[in-house]
C-alpha positions as CSV (number, residue, x, y, z in Angstrom):
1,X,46.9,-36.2,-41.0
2,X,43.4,-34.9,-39.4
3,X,45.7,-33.2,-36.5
4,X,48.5,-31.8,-36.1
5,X,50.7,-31.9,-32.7
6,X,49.0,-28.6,-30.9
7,X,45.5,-30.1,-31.5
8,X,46.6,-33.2,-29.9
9,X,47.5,-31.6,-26.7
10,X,44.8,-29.4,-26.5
11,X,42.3,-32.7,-26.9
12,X,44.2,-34.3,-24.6
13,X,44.3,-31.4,-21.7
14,X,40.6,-30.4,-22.1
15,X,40.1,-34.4,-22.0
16,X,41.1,-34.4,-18.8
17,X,39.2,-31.3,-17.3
18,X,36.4,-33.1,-18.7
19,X,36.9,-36.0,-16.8
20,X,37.7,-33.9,-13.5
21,X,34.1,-32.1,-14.4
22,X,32.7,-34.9,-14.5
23,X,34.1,-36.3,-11.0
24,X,32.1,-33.3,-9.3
25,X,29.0,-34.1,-11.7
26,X,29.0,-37.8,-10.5
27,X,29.5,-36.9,-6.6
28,X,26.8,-34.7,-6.3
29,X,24.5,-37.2,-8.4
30,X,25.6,-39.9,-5.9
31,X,24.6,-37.3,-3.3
32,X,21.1,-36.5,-4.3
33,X,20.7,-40.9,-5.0
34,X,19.8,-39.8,-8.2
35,X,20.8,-42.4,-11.5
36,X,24.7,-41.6,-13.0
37,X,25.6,-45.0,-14.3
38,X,25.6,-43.7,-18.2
39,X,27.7,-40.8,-16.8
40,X,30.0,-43.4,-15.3
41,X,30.1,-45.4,-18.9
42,X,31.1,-42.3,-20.6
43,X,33.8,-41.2,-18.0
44,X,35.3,-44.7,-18.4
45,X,35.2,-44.6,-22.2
46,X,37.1,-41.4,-22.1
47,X,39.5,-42.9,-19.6
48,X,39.9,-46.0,-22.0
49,X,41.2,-43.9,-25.0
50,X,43.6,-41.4,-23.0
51,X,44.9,-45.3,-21.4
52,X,45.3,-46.1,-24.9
53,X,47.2,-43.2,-26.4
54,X,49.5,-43.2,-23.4
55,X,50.1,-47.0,-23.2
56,X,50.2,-48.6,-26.7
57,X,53.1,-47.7,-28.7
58,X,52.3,-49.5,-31.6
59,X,48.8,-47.9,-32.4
60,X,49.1,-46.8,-36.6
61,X,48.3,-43.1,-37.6
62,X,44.7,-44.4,-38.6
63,X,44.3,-45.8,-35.3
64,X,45.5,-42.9,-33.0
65,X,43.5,-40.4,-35.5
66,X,40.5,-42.6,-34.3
67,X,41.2,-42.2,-31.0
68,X,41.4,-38.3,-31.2
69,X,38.4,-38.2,-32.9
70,X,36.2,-40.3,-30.6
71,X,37.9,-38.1,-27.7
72,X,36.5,-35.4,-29.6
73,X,33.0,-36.4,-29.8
74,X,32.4,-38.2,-26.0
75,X,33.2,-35.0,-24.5
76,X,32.2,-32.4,-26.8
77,X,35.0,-30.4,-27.0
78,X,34.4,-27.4,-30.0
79,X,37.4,-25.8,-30.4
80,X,41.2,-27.1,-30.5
81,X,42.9,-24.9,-29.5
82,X,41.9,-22.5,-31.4
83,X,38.1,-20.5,-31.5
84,X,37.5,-22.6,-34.6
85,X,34.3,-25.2,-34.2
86,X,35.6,-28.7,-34.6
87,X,33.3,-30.1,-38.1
88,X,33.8,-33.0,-40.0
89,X,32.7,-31.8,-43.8
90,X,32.7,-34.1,-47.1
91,X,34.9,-32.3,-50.2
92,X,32.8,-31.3,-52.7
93,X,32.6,-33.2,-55.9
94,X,34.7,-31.9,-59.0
95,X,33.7,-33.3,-62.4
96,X,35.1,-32.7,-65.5
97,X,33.7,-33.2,-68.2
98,X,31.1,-37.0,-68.3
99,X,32.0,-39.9,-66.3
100,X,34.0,-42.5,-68.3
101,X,32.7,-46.3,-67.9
102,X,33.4,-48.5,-64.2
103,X,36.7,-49.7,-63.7
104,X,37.3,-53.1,-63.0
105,X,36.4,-53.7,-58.9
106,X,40.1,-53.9,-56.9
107,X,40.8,-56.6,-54.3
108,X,39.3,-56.3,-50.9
109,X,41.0,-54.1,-48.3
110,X,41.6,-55.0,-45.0
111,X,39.3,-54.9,-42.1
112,X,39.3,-51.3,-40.7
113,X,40.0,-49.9,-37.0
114,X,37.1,-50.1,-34.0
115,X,38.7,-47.5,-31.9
116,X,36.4,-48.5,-29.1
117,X,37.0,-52.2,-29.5
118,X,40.5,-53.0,-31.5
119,X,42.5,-50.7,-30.0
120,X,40.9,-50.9,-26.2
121,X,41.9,-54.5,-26.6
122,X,45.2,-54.1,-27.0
123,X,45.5,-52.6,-22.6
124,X,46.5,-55.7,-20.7
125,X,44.4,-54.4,-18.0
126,X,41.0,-54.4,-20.4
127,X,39.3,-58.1,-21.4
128,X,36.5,-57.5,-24.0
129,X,33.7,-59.6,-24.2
130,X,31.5,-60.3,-26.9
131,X,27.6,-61.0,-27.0
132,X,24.5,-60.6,-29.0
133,X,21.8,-58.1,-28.5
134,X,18.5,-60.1,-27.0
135,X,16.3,-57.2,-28.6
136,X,18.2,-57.4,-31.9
137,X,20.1,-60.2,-32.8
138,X,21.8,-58.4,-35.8
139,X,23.8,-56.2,-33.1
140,X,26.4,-57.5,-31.2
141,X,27.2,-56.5,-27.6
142,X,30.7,-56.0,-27.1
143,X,31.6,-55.4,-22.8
144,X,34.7,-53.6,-21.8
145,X,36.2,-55.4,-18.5
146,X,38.7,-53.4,-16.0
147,X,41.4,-56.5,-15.4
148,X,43.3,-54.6,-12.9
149,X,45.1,-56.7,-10.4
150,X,43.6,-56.1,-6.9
151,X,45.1,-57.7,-3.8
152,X,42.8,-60.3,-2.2
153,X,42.3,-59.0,1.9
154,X,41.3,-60.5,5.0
155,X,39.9,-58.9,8.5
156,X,40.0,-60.6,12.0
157,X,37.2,-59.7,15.0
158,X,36.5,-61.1,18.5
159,X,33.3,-61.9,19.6
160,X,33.2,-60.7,22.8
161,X,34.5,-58.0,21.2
162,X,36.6,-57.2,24.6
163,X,40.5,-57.9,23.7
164,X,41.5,-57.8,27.8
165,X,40.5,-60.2,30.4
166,X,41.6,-60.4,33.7
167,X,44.2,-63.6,34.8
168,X,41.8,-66.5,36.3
169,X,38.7,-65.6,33.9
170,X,38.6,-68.5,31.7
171,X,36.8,-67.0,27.8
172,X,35.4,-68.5,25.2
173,X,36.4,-66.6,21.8
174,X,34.7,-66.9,18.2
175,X,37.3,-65.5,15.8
176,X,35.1,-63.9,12.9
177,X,37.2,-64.1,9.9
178,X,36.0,-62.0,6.7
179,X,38.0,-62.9,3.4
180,X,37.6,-61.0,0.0
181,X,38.8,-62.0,-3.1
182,X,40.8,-59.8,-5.6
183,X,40.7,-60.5,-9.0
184,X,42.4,-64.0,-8.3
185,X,41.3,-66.7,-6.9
186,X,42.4,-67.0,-3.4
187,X,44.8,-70.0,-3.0
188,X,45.4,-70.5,0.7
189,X,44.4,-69.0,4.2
190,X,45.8,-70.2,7.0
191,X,45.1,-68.9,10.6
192,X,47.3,-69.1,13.6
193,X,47.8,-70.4,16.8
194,X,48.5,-73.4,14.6
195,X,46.1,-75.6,17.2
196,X,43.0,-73.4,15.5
197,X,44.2,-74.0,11.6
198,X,42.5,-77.5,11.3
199,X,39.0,-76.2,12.4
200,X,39.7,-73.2,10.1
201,X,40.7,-75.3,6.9
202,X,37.8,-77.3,7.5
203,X,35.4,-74.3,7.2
204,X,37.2,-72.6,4.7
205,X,36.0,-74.1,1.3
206,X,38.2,-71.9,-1.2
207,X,36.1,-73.3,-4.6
208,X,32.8,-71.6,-2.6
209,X,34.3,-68.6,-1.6
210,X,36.2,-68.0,-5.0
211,X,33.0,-68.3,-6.9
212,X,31.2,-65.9,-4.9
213,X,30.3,-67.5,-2.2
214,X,29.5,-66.6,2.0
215,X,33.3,-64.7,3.0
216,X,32.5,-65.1,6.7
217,X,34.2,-67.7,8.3
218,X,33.6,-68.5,12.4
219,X,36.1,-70.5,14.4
220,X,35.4,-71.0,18.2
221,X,39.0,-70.6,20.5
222,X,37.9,-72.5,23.1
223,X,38.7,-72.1,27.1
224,X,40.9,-69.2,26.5
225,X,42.7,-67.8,29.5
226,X,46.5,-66.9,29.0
227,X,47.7,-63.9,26.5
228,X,46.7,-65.1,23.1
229,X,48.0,-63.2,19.2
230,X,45.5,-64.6,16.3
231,X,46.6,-64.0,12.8
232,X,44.8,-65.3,9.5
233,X,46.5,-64.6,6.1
234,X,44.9,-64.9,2.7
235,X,47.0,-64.8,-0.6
236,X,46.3,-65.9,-4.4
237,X,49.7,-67.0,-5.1
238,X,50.9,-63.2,-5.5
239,X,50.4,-61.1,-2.8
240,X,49.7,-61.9,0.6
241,X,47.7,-60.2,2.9
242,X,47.4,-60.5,7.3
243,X,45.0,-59.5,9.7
244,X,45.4,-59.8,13.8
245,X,43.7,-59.3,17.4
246,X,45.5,-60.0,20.8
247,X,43.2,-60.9,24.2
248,X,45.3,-59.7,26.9
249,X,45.3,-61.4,30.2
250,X,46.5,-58.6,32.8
251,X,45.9,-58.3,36.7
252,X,43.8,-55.3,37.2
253,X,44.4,-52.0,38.8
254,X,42.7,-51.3,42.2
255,X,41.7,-48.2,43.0
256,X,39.3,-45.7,45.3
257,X,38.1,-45.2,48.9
258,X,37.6,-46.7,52.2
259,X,37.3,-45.6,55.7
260,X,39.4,-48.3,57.3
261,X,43.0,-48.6,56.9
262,X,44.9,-52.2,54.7
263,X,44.4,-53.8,58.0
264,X,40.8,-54.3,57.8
265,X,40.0,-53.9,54.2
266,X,40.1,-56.4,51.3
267,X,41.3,-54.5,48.7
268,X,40.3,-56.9,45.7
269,X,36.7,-56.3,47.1
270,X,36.7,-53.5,49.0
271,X,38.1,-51.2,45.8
272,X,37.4,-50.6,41.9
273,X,38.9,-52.9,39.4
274,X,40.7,-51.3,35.9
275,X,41.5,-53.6,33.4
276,X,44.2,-52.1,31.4
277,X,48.0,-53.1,30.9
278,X,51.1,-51.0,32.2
279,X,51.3,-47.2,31.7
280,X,49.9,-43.9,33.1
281,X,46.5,-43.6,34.7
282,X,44.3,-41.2,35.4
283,X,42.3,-41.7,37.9
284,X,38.7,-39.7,39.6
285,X,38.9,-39.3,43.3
286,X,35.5,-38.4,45.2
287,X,34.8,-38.2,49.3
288,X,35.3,-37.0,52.2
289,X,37.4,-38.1,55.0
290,X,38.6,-41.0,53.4
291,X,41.7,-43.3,52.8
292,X,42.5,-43.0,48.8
293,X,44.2,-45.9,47.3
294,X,46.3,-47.0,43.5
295,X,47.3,-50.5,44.0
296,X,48.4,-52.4,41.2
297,X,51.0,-56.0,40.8
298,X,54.1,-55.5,42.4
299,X,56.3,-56.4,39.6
300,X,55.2,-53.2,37.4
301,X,58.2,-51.7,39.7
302,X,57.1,-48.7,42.1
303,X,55.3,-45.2,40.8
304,X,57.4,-42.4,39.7
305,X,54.9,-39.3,40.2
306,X,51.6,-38.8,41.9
307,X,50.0,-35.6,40.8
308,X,47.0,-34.2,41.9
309,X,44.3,-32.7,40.2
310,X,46.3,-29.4,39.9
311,X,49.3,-30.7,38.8
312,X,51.2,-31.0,41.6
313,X,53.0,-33.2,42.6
314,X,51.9,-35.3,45.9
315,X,53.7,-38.3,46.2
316,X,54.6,-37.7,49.4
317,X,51.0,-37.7,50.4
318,X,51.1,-41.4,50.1
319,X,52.3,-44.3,51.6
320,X,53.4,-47.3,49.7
321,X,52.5,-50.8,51.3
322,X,53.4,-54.0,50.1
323,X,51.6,-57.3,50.9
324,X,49.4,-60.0,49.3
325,X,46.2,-59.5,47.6
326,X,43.9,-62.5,46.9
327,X,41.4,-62.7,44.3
328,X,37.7,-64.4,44.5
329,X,35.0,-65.8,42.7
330,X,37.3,-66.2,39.3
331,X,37.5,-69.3,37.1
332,X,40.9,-69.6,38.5
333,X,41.4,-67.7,41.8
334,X,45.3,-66.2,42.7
335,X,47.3,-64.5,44.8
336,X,49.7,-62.2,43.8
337,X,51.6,-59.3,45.3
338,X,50.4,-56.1,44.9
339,X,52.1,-52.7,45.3
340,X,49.2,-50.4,47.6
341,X,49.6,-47.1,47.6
342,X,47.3,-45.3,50.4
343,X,47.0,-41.1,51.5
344,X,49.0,-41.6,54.4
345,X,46.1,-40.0,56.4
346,X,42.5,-39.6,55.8
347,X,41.5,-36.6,53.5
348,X,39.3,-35.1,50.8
349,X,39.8,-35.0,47.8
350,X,37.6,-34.0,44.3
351,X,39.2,-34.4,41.2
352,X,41.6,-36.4,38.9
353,X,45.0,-37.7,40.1
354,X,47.9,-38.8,37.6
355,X,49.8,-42.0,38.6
356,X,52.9,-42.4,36.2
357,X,55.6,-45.4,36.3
């Protein structure tokens, strides 16, 4: 035996604050654009034989002393653990007296122990492949592969990009659909509403995409105008994987300033239009003896607070109203009632209110 059990340990700890040195080396390489794939090569090497010693139980002495030994001279450690330089050195010959006639050759032994190949090979996770030197077709070329199982993925975006429309605007969608392999092939994608999938499976070309081809895939949702969930999936028969977007359909917030009272304004034209769903807004007040106005549909239910712009609380500034409002120039035009809350008098006001439901 080359080592004994404290040597181990002390090759194996100062293996890995080698490889933790060599993290920071590589970042600020990466940093400064400057060239650290034989770094990289020699920081997976090292990773390879810890893998092995920790993973294979069935590695012989010969094949774990390897090992050390290899750890030994990739990262350059000199002592273990003690301040004693690590050297390999021949014995010296001892003769006595002359050397008697050759012996008879024995039978061949068996083939020795690559610690870089033989025993690498033996990780599930690692495929080795073989091939010949171009330069030199004496050497072979022998390619260590990382066969770790990765989860194939899938991302979803809109184009518009917008995810909220008002009700009567009528959209056309394109659903951009980015798939990426793992190490498997992808067997099946399937995209939902289940009225978009035949479009989808007839773009989608699995044999092109698992050999390397485009990952994009476009499909047009057509005429869209109600609130729509899109979800593709991608899986390889192990794991599967989901992405999603919602367009929301919502009728908009009203909101801001006129000089006339609800009986002569139109307050789908006449006022600013927010198109967001439910929930608490903030809104920016501005002018001078003026009627300010949140109107919004009437089946939200009616406001709980009104604060103003100091935090107080002015609901009882404001008059609630209740009637009709009636949009215009939409795809598809409606009328819907609409809660309208108005300063019950003409004011002036400079700052950010709080409406909360």
């Amino acid at each position: 035996m080359i080592y004994n059990q404290q040597q181990k340990d002390s090759v194996i700890y100062q293996s890995q604050v080698w490889l933790a040195d060599l993290g920071i080396q590589l970042e600020a390489l990466e940093r400064s654009m400057q060239p650290c794939d034989e770094l990289y090569c020699e920081g997976h090497r090292v990773r390879v034989f810890m893998s092995t010693l920790q993973k294979v139980t069935t590695l012989s002495e010969t094949d774990e002393e390897a090992i050390y030994t290899c750890l030994i001279k990739v990262t350059g450690i000199r002592d273990y653990p003690v301040g004693i330089p690590i050297t390999n050195v021949d014995a010296p010959d001892v003769i006595v007296g002359q050397p008697g006639p050759a012996g008879p050759s024995g039978a061949d032994g068996s083939n020795g122990t690559n610690a870089n190949i033989d025993v690498a090979s033996t990780i599930d996770s690692i495929n080795i492949t073989e091939s010949v030197d171009p330069t030199d077709p004496s050497k072979k070329i022998f390619t260590l592969v990382d066969n770790t199982y990765v989860e194939p993925t899938t991302t979803l975006a809109l184009n518009p990009a917008g995810s909220i429309y008002e009700i009567g605007v009528i959209q056309n969608v394109n659903l951009e659909i980015h798939l990426l392999k793992g190490r498997d092939d992808v067997t099946a994608s399937v995209l939902t509403p289940s009225a978009l999938d035949p479009t989808y499976q007839a773009s989608l070309d699995l044999a092109g995409l698992n050999a390397g081809g485009p990952s994009i895939r476009t499909v047009l949702a057509a005429s869209v105008g109600a609130t729509t969930n899109y979800v593709v999936n991608i899986t390889d028969g192990q794991k599967t994987n989901q992405a999603s977007k919602t367009i929301t359909y919502v009728y908009p917030f009203l909101s801001g300033d006129t000089d006339d009272d609800e009986t002569l304004i139109n307050p789908y034209t006449d006022l600013d239009k927010l198109l967001q769903s439910k929930g608490t807004k903030k809104i920016t007040f501005l002018g001078t003896d003026k009627y300010f106005w949140f109107c919004y549909p009437a089946s939200y239910g009616d406001l709980k607070s009104i604060k103003d712009q100091n935090g107080f609380e002015v609901s009882g500034s404001f008059t609630k109203i209740v009637q009709n409002v009636n949009s215009g120039g939409l795809d598809n035009d409606w009328s819907v009632s609409y809660n309208l809350y108005r300063t019950t008098a003409k004011t002036d006001i400079d700052g950010e209110f709080t409406f909360s439901f």
